[in-house]
C-alpha positions as CSV (number, residue, x, y, z in Angstrom):
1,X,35.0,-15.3,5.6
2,X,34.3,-13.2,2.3
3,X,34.1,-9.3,2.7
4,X,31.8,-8.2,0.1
5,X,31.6,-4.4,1.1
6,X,28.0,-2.6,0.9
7,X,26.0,-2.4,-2.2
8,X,23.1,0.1,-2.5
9,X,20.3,0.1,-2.3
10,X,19.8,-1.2,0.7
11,X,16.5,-2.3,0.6
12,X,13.7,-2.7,3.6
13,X,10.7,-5.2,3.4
14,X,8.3,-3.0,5.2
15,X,4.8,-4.3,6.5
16,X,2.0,-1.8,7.1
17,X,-0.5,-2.3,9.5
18,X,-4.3,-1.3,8.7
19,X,-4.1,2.4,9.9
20,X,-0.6,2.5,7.2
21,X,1.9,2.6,10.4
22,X,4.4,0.0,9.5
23,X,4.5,-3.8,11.6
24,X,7.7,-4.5,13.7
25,X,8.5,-7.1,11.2
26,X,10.8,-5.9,8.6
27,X,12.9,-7.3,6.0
28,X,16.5,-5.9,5.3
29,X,18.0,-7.0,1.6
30,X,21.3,-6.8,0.8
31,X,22.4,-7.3,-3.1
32,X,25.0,-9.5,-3.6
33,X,28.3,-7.9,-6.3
34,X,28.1,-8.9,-9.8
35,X,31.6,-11.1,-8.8
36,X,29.6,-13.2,-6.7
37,X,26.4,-13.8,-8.1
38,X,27.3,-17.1,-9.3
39,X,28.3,-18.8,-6.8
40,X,27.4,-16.5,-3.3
41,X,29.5,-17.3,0.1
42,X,27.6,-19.3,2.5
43,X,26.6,-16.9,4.8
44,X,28.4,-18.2,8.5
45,X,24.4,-16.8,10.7
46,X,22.1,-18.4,10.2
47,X,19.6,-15.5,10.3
48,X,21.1,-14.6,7.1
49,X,19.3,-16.0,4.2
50,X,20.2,-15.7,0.4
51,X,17.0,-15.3,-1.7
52,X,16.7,-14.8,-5.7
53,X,14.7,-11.8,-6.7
54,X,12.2,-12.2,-9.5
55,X,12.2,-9.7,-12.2
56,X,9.1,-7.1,-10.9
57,X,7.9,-3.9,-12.0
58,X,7.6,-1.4,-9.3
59,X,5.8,2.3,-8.8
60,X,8.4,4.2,-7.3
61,X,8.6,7.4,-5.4
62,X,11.9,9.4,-4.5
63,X,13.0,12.0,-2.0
64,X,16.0,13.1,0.3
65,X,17.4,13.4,3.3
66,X,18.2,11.5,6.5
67,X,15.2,8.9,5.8
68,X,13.3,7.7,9.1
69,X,10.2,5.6,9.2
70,X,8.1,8.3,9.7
71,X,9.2,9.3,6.1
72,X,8.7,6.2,4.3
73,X,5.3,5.6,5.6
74,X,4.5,9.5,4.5
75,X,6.1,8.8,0.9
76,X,4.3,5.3,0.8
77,X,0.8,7.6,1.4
78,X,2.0,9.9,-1.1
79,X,2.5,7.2,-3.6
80,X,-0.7,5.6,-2.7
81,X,-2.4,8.5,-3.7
82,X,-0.9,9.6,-6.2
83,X,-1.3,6.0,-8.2
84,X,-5.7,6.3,-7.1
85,X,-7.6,3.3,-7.4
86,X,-6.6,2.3,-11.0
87,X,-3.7,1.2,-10.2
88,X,-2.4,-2.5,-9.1
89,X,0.1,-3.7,-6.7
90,X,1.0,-5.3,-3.9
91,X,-1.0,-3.8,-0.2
92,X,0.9,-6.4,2.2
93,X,4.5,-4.9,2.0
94,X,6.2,-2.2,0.2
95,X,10.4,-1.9,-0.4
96,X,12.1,1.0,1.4
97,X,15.2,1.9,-0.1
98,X,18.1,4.0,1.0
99,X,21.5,4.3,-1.4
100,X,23.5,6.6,0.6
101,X,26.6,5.7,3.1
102,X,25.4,6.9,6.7
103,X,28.7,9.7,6.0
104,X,27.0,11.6,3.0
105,X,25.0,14.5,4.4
106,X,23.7,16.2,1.2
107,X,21.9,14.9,-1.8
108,X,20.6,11.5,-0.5
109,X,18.6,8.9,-2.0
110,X,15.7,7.0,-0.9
111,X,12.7,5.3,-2.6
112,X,9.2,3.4,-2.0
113,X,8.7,0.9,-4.5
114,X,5.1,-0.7,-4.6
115,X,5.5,-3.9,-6.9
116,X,2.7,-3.8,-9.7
117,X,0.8,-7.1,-9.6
């Protein structure tokens, strides 16, 4: 029965398949505001789950627009190679992140973060 407005980013747990498409299976994380990080409302659906983040580094990439899968998955191969094989992190999921209201048609914001193992 607590409004807690949108927080940004929203982030996307996404899973890619073998060929780099992404699985149907996604994640979608909301943060919870500073005022109720103490003590969060219980959330009233039971599909709604309130997990604790541990601290990560990531490798992040940025661009703009309207982002659509097909754009994450190209920025996620972008990032890919632009890290090479020295790099380490994570291969089973990646974060998709967008930190614009849907209204906001210029100078979006959207990330892939791989979390460095």
């Amino acid at each position: 029965g607590v409004g807690m407005g949108m927080t940004a980013p929203v982030s996307i747990t996404a899973f890619p398949a073998e060929d780099g498409s992404l699985q149907q299976k996604v994640k979608v994380c909301l943060r919870i505001p500073s005022q109720f990080q103490a003590s969060p409302p219980c959330p009233s659906d039971e599909s709604i789950k309130i997990e604790e983040k541990q601290e990560m580094t990531i490798y992040s990439t940025q661009f703009g627009g309207y982002a659509k899968e097909v754009d994450y998955v190209s920025y996620a191969a972008k990032l890919k190679s632009a890290l090479g094989s020295e790099a380490t992190y994570r291969k089973d999921f990646y974060f998709c992140n967008g930190y614009d209201p849907p209204m906001k048609p210029f100078g979006r914001r959207n990330e892939v973060w791989f979390v460095k193992e």
